[in-house]
RODO-2510 file (C-alpha; in nm, 4 decimals, decimal comma):
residues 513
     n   res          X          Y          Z
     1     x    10,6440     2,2164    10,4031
     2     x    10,6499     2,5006    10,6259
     3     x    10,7584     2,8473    10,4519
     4     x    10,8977     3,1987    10,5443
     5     x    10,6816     3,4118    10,3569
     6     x    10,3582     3,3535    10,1462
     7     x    10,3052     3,6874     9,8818
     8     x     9,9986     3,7282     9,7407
     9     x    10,0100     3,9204     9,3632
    10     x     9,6874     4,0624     9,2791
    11     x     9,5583     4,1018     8,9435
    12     x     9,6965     4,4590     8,8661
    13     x    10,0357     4,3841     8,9926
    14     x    10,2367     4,1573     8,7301
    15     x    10,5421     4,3419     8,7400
    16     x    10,8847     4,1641     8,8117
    17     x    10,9452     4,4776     9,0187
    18     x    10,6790     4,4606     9,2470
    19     x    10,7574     4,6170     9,5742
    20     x    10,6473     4,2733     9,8213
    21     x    10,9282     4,0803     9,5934
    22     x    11,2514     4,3428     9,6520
    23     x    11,4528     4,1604     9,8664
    24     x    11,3328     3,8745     9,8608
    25     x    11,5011     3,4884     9,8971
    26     x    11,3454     3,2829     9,5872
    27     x    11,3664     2,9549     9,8245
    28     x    11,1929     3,0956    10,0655
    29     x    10,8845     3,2130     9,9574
    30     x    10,5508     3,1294     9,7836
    31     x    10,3992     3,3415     9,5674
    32     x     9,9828     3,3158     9,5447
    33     x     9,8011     3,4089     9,2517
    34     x     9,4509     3,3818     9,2795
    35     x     9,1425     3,4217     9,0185
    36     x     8,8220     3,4936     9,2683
    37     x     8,4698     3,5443     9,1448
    38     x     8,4658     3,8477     9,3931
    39     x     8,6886     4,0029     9,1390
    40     x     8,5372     3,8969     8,7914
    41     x     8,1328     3,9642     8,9495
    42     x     8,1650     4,2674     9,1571
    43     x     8,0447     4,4348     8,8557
    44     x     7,9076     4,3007     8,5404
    45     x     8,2734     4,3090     8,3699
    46     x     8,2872     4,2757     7,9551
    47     x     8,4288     3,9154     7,8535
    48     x     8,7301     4,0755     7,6926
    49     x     8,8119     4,2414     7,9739
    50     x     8,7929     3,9484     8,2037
    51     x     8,9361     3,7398     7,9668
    52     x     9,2352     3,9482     7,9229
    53     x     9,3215     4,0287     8,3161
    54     x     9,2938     3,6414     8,3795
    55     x     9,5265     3,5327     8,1288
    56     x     9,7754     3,8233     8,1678
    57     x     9,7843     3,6783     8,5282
    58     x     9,8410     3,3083     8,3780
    59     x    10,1266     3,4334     8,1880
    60     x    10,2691     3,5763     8,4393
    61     x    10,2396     3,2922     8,6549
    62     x    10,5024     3,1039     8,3991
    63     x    10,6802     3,3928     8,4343
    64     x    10,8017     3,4144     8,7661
    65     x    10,8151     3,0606     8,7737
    66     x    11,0872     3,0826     8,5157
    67     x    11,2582     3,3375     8,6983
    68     x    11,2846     3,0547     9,0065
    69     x    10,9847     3,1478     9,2132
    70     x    10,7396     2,9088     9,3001
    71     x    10,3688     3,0268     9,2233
    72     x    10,0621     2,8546     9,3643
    73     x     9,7923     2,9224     9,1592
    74     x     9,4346     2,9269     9,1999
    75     x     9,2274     2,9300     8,8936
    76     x     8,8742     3,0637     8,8738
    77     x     8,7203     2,7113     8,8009
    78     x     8,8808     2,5317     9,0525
    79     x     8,6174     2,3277     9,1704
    80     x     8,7661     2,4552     9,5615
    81     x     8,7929     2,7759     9,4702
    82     x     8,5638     2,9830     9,7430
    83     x     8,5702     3,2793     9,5439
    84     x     8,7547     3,5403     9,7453
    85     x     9,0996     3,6529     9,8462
    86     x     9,0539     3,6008    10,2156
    87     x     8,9080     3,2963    10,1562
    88     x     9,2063     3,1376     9,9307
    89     x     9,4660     3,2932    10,1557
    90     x     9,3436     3,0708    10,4331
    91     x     9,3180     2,7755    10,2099
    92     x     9,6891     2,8961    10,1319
    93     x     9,8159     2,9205    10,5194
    94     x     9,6796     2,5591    10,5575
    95     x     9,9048     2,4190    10,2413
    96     x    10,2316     2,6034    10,3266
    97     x    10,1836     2,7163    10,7169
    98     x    10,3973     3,0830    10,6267
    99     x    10,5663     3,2311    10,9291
   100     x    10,4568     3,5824    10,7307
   101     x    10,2512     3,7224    10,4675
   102     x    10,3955     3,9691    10,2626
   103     x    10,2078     4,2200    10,0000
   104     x    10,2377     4,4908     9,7940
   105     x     9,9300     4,7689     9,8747
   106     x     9,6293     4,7052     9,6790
   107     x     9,5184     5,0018     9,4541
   108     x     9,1464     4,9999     9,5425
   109     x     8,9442     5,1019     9,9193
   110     x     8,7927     4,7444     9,9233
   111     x     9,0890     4,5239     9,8524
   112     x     9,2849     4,7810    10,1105
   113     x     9,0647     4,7366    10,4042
   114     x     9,0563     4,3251    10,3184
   115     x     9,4478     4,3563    10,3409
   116     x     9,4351     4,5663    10,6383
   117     x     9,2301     4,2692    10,8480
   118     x     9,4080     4,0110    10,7662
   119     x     9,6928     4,0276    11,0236
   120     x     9,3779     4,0361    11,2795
   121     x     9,1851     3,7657    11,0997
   122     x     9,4718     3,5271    11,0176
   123     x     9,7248     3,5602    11,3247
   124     x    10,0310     3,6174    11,0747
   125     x    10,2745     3,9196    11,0610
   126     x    10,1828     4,0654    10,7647
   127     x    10,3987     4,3767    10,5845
   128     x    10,2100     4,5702    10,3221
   129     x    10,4774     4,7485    10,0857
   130     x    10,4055     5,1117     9,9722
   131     x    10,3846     5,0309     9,5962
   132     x    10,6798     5,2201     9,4108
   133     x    10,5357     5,1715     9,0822
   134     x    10,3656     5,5148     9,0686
   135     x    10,5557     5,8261     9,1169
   136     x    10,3888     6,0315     9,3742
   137     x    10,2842     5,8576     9,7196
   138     x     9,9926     5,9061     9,8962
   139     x    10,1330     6,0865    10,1500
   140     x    10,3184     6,3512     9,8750
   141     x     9,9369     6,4004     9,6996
   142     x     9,8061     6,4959    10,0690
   143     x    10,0679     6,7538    10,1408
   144     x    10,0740     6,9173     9,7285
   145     x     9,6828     6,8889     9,8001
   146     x     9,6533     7,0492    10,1261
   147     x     9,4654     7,3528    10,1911
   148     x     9,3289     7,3619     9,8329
   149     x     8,9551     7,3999     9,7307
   150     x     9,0127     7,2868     9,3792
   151     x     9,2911     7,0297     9,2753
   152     x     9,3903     7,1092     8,9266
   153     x     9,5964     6,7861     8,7434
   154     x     9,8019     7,1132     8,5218
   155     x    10,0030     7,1600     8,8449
   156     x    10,0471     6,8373     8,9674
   157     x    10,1921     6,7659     8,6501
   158     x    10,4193     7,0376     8,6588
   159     x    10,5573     6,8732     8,9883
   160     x    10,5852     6,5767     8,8318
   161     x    10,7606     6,6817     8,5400
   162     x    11,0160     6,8715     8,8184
   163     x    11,0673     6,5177     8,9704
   164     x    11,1637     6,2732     8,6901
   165     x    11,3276     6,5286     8,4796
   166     x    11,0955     6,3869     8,1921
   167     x    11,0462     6,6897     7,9367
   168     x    11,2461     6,9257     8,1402
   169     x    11,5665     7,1402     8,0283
   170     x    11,8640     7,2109     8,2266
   171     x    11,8195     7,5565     8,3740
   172     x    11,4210     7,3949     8,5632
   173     x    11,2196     7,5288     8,2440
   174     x    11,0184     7,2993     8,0526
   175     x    11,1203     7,1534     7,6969
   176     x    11,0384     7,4027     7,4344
   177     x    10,9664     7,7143     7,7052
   178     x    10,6066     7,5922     7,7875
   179     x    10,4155     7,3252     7,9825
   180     x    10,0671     7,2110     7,8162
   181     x    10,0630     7,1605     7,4597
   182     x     9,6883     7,0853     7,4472
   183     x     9,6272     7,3843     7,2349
   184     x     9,8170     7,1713     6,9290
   185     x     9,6467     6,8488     6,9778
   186     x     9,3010     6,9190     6,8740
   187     x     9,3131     6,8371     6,5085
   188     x     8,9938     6,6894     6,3392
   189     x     9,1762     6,3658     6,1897
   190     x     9,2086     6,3972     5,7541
   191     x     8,9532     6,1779     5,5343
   192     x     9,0761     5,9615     5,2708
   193     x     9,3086     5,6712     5,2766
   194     x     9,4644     5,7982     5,6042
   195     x     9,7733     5,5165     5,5497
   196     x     9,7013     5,5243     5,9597
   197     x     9,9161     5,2632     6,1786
   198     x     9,7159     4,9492     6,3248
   199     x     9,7757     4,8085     6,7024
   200     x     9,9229     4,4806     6,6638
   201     x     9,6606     4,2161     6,7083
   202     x     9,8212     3,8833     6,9139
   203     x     9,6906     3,5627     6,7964
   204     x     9,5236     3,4070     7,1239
   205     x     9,7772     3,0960     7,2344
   206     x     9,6238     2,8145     7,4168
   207     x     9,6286     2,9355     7,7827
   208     x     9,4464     3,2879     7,6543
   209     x     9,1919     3,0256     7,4186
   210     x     9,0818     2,8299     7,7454
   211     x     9,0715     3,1197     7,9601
   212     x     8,8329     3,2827     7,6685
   213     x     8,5824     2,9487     7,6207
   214     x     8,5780     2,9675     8,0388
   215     x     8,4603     3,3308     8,0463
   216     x     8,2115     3,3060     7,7365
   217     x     8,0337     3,0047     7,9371
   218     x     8,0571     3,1461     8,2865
   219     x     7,9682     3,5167     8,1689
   220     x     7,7902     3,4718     7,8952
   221     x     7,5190     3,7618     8,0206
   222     x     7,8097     3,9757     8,0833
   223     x     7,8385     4,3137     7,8457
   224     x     8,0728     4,2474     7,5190
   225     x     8,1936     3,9927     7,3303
   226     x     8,5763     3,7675     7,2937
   227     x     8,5245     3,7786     6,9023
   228     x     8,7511     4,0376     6,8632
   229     x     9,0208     3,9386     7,1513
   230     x     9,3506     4,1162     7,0827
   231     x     9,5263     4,1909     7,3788
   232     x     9,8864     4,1462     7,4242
   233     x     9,9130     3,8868     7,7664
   234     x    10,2841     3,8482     7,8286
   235     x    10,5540     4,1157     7,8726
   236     x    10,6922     4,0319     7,5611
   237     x    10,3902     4,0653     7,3720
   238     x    10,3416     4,4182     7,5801
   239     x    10,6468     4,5217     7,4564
   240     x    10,6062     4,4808     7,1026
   241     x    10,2989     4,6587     7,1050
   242     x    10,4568     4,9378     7,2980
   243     x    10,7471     4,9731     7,0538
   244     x    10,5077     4,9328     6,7477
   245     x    10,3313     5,2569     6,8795
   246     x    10,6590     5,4593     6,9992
   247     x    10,8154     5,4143     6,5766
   248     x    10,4685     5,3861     6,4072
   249     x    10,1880     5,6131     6,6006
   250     x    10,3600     5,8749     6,8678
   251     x    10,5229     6,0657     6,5557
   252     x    10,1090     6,1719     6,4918
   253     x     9,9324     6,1082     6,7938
   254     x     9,9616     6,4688     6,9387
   255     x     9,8113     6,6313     6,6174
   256     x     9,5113     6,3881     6,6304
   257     x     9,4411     6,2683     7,0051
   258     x     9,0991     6,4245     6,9962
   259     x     8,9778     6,3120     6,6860
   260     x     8,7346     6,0350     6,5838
   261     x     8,6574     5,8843     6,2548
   262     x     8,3880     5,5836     6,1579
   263     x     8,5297     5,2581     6,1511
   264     x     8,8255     5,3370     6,2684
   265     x     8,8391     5,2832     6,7028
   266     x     9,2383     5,3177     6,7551
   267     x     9,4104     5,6004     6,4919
   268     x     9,6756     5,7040     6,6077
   269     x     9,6469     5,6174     7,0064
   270     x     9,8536     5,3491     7,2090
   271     x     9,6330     5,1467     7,3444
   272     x     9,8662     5,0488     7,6065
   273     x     9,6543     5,1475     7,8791
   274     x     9,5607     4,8117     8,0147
   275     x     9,9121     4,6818     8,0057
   276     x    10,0123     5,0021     8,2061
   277     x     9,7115     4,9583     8,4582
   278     x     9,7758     4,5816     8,5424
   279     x    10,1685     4,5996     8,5418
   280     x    10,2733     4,4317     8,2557
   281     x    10,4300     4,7657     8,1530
   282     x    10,6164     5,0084     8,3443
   283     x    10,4554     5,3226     8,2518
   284     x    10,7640     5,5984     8,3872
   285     x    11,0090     5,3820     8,1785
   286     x    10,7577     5,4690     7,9003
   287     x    10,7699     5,8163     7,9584
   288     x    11,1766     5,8318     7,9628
   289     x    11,1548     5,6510     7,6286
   290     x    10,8534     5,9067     7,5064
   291     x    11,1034     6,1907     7,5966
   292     x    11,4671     6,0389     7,4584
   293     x    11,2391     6,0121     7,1081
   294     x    11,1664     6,3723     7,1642
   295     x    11,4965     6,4827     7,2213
   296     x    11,6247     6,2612     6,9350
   297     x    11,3947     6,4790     6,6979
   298     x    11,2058     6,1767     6,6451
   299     x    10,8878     6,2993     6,7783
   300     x    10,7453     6,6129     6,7689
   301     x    10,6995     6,8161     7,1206
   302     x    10,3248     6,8231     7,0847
   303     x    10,2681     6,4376     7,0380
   304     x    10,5821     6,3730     7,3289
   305     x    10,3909     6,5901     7,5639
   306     x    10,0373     6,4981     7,5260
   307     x    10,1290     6,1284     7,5738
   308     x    10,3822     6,2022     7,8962
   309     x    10,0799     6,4226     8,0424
   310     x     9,8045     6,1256     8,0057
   311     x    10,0366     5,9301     8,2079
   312     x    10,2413     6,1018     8,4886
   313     x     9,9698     6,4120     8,4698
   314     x     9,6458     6,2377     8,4637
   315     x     9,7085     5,8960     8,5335
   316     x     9,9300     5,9959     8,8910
   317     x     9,6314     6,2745     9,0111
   318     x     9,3600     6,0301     8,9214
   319     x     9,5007     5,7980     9,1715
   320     x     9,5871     6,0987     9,4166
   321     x     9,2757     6,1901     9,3552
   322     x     9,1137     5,8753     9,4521
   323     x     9,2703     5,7847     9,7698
   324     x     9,2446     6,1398     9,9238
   325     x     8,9000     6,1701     9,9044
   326     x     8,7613     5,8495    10,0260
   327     x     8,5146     5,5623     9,9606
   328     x     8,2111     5,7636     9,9784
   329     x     8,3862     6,0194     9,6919
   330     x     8,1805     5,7324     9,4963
   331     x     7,8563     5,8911     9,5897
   332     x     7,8846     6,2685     9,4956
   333     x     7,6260     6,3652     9,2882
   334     x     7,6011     6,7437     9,2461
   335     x     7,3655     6,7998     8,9854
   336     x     7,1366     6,5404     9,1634
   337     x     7,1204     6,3714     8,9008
   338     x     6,8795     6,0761     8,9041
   339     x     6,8075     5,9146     8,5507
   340     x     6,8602     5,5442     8,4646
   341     x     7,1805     5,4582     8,2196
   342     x     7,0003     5,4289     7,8928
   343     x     6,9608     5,0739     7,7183
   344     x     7,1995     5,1800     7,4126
   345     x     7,4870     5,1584     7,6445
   346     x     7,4895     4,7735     7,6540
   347     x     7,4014     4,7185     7,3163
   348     x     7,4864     5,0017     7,1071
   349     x     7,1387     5,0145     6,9186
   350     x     7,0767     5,3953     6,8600
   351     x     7,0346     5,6005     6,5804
   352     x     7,2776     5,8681     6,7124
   353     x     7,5452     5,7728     6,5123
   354     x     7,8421     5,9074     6,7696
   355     x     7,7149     5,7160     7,0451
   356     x     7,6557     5,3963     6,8359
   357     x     8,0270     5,4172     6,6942
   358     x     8,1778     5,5081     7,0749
   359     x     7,9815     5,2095     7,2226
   360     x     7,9866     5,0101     6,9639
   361     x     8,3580     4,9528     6,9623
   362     x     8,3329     4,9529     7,3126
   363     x     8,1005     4,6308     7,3059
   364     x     8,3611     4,5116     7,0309
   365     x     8,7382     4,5833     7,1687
   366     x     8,6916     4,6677     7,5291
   367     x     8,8479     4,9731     7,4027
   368     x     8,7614     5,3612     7,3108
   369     x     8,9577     5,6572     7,3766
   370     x     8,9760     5,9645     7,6319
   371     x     8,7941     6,1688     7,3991
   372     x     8,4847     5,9037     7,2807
   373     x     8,4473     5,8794     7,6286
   374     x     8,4358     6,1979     7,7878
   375     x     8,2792     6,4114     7,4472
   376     x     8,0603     6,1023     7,3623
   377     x     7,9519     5,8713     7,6086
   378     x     7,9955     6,0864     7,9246
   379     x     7,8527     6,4196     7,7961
   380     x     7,5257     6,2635     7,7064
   381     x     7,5014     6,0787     8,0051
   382     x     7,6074     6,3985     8,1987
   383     x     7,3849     6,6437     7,9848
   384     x     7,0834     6,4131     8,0162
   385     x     7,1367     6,4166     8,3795
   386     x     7,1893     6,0605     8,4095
   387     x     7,2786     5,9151     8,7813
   388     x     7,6544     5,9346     8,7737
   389     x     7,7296     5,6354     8,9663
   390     x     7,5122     5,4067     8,6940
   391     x     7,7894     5,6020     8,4466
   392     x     8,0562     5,5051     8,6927
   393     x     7,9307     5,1262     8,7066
   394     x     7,9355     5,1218     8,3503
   395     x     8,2780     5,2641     8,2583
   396     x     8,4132     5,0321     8,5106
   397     x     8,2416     4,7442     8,3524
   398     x     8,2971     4,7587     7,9567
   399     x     8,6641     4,9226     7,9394
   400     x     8,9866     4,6410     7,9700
   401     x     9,2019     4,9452     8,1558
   402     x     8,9279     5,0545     8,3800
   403     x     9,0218     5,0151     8,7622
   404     x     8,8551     5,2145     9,0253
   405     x     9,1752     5,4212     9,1405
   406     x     9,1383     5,5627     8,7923
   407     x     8,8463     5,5020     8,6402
   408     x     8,5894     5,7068     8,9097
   409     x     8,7808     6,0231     8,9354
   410     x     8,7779     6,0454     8,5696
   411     x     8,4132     5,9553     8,5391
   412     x     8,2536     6,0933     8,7961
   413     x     8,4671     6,3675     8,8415
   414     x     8,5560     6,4773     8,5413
   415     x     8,3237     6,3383     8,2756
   416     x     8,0099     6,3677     8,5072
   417     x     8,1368     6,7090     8,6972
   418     x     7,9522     6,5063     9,0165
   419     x     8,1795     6,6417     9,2772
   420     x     8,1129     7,0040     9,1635
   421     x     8,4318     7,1045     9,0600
   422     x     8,7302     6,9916     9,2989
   423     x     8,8736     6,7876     8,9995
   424     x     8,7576     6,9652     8,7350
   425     x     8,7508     7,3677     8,6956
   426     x     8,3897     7,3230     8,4512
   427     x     8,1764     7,0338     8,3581
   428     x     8,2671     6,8822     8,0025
   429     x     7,9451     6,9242     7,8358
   430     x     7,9282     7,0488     7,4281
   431     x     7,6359     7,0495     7,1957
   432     x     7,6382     6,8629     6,8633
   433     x     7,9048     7,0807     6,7234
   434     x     8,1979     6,9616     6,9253
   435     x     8,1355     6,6114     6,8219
   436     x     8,0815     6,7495     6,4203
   437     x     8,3830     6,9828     6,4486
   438     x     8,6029     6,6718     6,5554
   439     x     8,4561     6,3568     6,3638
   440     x     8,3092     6,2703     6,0791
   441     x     8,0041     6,0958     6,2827
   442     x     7,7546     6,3933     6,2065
   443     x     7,7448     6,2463     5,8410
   444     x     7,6052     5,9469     5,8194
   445     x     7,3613     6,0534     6,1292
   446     x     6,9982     6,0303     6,0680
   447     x     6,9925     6,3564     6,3390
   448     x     7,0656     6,6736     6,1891
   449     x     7,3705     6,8408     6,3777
   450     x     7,2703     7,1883     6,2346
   451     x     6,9543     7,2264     6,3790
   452     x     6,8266     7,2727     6,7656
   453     x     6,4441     7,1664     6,8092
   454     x     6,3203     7,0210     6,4606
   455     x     6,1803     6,6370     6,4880
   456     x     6,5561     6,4991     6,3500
   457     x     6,7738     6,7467     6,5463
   458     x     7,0627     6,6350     6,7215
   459     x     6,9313     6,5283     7,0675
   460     x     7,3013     6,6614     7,2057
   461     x     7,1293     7,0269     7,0718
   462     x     6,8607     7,0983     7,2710
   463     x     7,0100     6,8545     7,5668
   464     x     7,2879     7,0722     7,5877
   465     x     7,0817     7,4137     7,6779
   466     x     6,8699     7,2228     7,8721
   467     x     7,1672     7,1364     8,0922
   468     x     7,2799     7,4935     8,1090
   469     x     6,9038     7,5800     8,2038
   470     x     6,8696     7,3433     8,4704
   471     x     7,1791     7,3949     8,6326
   472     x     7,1825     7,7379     8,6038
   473     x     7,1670     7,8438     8,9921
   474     x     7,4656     7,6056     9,0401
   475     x     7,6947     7,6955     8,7392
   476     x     7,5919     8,0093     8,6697
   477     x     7,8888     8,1777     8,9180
   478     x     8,1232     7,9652     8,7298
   479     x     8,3739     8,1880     8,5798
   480     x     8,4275     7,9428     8,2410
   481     x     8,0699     7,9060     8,2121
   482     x     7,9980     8,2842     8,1709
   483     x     8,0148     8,2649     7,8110
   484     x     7,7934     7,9693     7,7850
   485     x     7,5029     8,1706     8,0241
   486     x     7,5415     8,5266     7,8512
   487     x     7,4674     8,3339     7,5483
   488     x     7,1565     8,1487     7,6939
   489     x     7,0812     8,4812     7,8225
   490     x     7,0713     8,6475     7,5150
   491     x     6,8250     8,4112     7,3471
   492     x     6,4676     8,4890     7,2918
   493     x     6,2015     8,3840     7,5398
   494     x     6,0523     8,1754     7,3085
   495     x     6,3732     8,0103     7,1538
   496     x     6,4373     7,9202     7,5523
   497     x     6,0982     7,7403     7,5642
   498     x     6,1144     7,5443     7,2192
   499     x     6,4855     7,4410     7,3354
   500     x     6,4124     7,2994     7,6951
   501     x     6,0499     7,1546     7,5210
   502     x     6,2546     7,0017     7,2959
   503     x     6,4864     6,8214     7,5573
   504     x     6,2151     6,6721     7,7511
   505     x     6,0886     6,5452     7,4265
   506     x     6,4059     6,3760     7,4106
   507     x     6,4458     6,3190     7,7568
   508     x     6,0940     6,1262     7,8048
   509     x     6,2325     5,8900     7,5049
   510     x     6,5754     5,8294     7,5751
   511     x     6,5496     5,4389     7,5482
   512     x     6,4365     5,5273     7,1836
   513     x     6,6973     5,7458     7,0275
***
């Protein structure tokens, strides 16, 4: 029977309050939810991942369909599935012959320009909704951006803290007379029974169990593994795991956000970032509820900030970010970097104890956080001058909350430093001492942190000057880098060569670390 308007819901986009359904008449609609190998093959996802997005979209399926809506569904083994989003809309005119087609914007360049043709390629009206799920629209990044050589997030955020109100007092000055709190958050985390909160782990029901034996037979080459498959896949579910971090893990989170202990791949953080990213939580809601704890006395100002600026400071200018400067932003590479991804990074196997914890769980949960990625596994990559869109493929693959929109700015931008500094004011790049300083991985690693160009010394050592040597004619005029060179500078000649010897050493076997 002939319909008013068919709405396609993407993958990322199971929210009740999705911009394409405002307005809209229950009885006359259909909404299409489709699971298309484009989407699970585009890159080599992990299992978890794809086995969490497909049956968070399953769940929300029954959802809407208990909230009256009538959902036509399109599962990945359907045996006339064709395996794309064009390709099942059509199938989709042909069933329900729409007048319209109705959709909220896609968050990624190639799903945009497939939306974009369709009105062309299908003969159908078709209204693409400006998605009001994020706080700052394209077109209000472009004009804060404009005329700028280097986009810093630390004043984005400070407009986005001016437009919610979130963490803001009365007379326009920010709660507790400053902005960034950063300075407080960089605790190494205690040893010893730590008495450290857990993130629930949800029992898979029988849609998640079938959507799991599907992706271990149909990506069974794919990174990772569904052994460990935790992930909350309703709103309800979300929920609980959002209030279980709010009373058990915010009051500590801001003291230890940076730190990283063996064994342990969550302390204190949410792990709510792939319930944010694919809609199942609303994450400016979050914030409110991050700052009414705050203001409660609940939770202390360092822990309420650092959260609130992951999410409407970073998570907002990544996408900003993103959209302003193209497709091709994809293929920056300023330190020309040319290397292949190392084998560890799909299996873990290395004696370098950091990177075998950091990918490790990674392999495991789908999961690390912002600091195992950018001190860990995206300094080595970026100090052994690995080819940052292999890093970019890779994030994108293994990580349950990676999407383009955010996951390439903060990889090859900030992690990798491969657009030379529009994103980021220096490149992130530390020697073994960071990582010692802020974990207890240096321990029980059969490299020796204190030392620079022995046989066992930490490969990060001698990488890390290396780096600085290499790059010196393009970061040398770098104003935060000054201390870094006058120190290289003021080595010895001979210290200089045993140091950048010592890196191609470990540079010729990186496969055998």
């Amino acid at each position: 029977m002939a319909i008013k308007t068919l709405i396609p819901i993407l993958g990322d986009q199971l929210s009740l309050n999705l911009p394409s359904l405002d307005g809209m008449k229950t009885k006359d609609c259909v909404l299409l939810m489709m699971e298309v190998a484009d989407e699970t093959e585009y890159v080599r996802h992990h299992k978890a991942k794809i086995a969490y997005i497909l049956s968070a979209m399953r769940h929300h399926a029954a959802r809407l369909e208990d909230k009256g809506w009538t959902v036509d569904y399109i599962k990945l083994d359907d045996p006339d599935n064709n395996g794309s989003f064009s390709g099942e809309l059509a199938r989709a005119i042909e069933r329900h012959e729409p007048e319209s087609i109705r959709v909220t914007e896609a968050a990624e360049w190639r799903v945009r320009e497939m939306l974009e043709n369709w009105e062309d390629q299908f003969g159908l009206p078709v209204t693409i909704c400006t998605d009001t799920r994020f706080l700052a629209t394209h077109q209000e990044f472009e004009e804060w951006a404009e005329g700028k050589k280097q986009l810093r997030m630390e004043f984005f955020y400070r407009e986005m803290r001016r437009k919610t109100g979130i963490l803001m007092e009365e007379d326009g000055e920010p709660a507790g007379g400053q902005w960034n709190y950063d300075q407080e958050n960089r605790k190494p985390a205690p040893g010893g029974d730590l008495l450290m909160p857990r993130p629930i782990r949800f029992r898979p029901d029988n849609v998640t169990q079938d959507v799991i034996a599907m992706v271990n037979e149909r990506f069974g080459d794919h990174p990772g593994t569904t052994e460990n498959f935790h992930f909350a896949v309703t709103h309800e579910e979300a929920m609980r795991a959002r209030r279980q971090f709010l009373d058990e893990a915010l009051p500590c989170f801001g003291d230890y956000q940076d730190a990283m202990l063996r064994g342990e791949p969550f302390l204190w953080h949410s792990v709510l970032s792939p319930y944010i990213n694919s809609g199942l939580l609303d994450p400016v809601n979050l914030c409110r509820d991050v700052d009414s704890l705050y203001r409660d006395g609940k939770v202390p100002l360092n822990s309420a900030e650092g959260f609130i600026r992951q999410i409407i400071g970073w998570r907002e200018f990544m996408r900003g970010i993103y959209w302003r400067e193209g497709p091709d932003y994809v293929e920056r590479n300023f330190f020309e970097a040319d290397r292949d991804l190392p084998r560890f990074y799909y299996d873990g196997e290395t004696d370098m104890e950091c990177l075998s914890q950091a990918i490790g769980q990674t392999l495991d949960y789908a999961y690390a956080h912002h600091i195992q990625r950018l001190m860990i596994t995206g300094n080595f990559a970026m100090l052994a001058g690995i080819d940052p869109k292999q890093v970019h493929a890779w994030y994108l693959e293994v990580y349950a909350d990676a999407y383009e929109w955010v996951e390439l700015p903060n990889v090859l931008g900030m992690s990798q430093f491969g657009d030379g500094g529009l994103l980021a004011s220096k490149p992130y790049a530390s020697s073994g001492n960071y990582i010692d300083k802020m974990s207890d991985y240096c321990g029980a690693c059969r490299y020796n942190v204190k030392t620079k160009t022995e046989d066992d010394s930490c490969p990060f050592n001698s990488l890390y000057w290396d780096f600085l040597a290499r790059n010196e004619d393009k970061l040398s005029g770098n104003s935060r880098m000054a201390l870094a060179y006058r120190n290289w500078d003021n080595k010895e000649t001979g210290e200089k060569i045993s140091l950048r010897a010592k890196a191609r050493a470990v540079l010729d076997s990186l496969n055998e670390l």
